[in-house]
N, C-alpha and C positions, 0 to 999 in steps of 0.2 A: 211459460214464464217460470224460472227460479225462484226459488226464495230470494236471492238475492239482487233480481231485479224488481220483486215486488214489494220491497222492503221504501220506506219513505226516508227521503233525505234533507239530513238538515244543514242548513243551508247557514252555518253559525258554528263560532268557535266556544260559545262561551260553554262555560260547565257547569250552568246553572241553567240553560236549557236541558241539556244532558240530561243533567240529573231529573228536571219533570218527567221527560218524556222515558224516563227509566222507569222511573214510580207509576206511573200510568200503565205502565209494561206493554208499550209500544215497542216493534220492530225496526230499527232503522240505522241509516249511515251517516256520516259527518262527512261533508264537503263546505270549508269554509268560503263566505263567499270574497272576491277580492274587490269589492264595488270600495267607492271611494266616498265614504259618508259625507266629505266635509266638502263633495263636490256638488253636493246635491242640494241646491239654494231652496230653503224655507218659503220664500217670498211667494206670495200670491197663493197659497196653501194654508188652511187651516191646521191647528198643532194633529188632528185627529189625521187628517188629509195628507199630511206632512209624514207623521209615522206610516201610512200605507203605502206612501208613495217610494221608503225607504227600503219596508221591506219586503217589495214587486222586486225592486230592482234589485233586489239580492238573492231572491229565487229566480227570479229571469236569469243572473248572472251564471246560476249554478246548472239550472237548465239546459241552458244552450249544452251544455258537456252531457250532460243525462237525459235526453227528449223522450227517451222512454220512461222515467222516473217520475215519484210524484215528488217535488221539490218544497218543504217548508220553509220559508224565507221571515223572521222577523227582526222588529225593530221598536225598540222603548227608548220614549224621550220622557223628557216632564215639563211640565206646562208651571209655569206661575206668573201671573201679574202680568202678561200678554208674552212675557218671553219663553222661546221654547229651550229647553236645556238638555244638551247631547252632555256627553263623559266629558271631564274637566279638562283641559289642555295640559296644567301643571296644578304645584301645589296651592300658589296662590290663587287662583281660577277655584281650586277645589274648596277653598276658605272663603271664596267671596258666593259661591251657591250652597255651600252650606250653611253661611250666617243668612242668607237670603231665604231656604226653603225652611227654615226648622225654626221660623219667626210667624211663620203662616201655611193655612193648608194650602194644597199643591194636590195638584193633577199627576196620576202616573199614566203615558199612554202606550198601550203595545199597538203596534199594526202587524196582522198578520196576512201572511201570503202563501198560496198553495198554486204552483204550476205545474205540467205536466205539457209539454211542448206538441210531444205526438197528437195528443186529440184534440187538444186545446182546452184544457183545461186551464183556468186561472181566474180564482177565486179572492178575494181581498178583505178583511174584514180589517177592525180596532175595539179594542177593549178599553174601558177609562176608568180608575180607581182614582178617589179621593181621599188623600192621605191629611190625616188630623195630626201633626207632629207636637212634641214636647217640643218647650226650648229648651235648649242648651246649655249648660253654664261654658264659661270661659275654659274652665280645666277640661271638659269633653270635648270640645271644639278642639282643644290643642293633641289631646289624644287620640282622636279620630284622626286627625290629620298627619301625626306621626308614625300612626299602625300605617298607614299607606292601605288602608281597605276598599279608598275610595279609588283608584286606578281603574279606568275601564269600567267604571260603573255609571251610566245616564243616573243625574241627579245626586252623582260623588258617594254615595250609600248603598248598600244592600240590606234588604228589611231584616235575610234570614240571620244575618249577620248583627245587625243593631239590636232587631229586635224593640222591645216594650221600651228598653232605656231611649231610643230616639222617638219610637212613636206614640202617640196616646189612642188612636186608632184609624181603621178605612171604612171606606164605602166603597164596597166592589171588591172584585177577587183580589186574594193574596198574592195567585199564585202570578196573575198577571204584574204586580209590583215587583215581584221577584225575576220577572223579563219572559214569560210564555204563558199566556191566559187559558191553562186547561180546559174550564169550561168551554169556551167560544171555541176550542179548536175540537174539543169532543161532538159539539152541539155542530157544527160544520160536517165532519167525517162523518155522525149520524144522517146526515139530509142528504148526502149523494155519499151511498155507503157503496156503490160503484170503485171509488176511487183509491180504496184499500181494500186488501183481499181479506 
């Protein structure tokens, strides 16, 4: 086997995964996956359930094309007040969950997935952080909404990007708020250390 088939592939466009698993100084490829998040109905799934169930299907998705490959597939929603909250649709959407999360603490959740087609490997885990937000005043709310930072972000925010001025703190990893729970996926690769070379 190559280096470049034994390399791990993720299974995600975003660039804040990148960036963990850069700082981590992991080895690996981007293959975004094409799964259709908004097809994949909530109902009858737990918000914890609901994240692993999204992102299976987005390393399955990548999978199937690399069966030899080990495939990480994830997926961050947030949870508050029993609804679960994916990326805003638009800007209004993104002002009605952010006066909604940043009134009360909220749940960050990642589900993580690791496939490998050939052996059969497929592993599923979730991480949960409890975000303690500040409130907002009206002029941050308007400027948060203006910067357009919140585009493509579960929960309309990025922590690395808010920072202290939105949050007052967490319980649980950082880095899974910021969309890939280094821990759980170190403490994973440590326990079937088989699965990377």
């Amino acid at each position: 086997m190559d280096d470049s088939t034994a390399r791990m592939i993720l299974a995600s466009a975003s660039p804040r995964r990148r960036d963990l698993l850069t700082q981590a100084g992991y080895a690996f490829d981007v293959a975004p996956s094409d799964v259709d998040e908004e097809a994949i109905s909530a109902d009858g799934h737990s918000p914890t359930r609901y994240a692993q169930v999204l992102a299976l299907a987005k390393a399955r998705s990548v999978a199937a094309q690399y069966p030899d490959r080990i495939v990480l597939g994830a997926d961050t929603i947030v949870h508050c007040d029993g609804e679960i909250i994916g990326k805003p649709a638009d800007e209004a959407d993104a002002e009605r969950i952010t006066r909604k999360l940043f009134s009360r603490p909220h749940e960050v959740i990642t589900g993580l997935a690791l496939v490998r087609l050939a052996d059969g490997v497929e592993i599923v885990r979730s991480d949960v952080t409890t975000v303690y937000p500040r409130r907002l005043s009206e002029e941050q709310i308007a400027r948060h909404l203006a910067g357009r930072t919140w585009e493509g972000k579960a929960g309309a925010y990025a922590i690395q990007e808010t920072g202290d001025e939105f949050v007052e703190r967490i319980e649980g990893s950082l880095t899974n708020v910021v969309g890939l729970p280094m821990e759980l996926l170190e403490q994973i690769l440590a326990g079937i250390p088989h699965i990377l070379p």
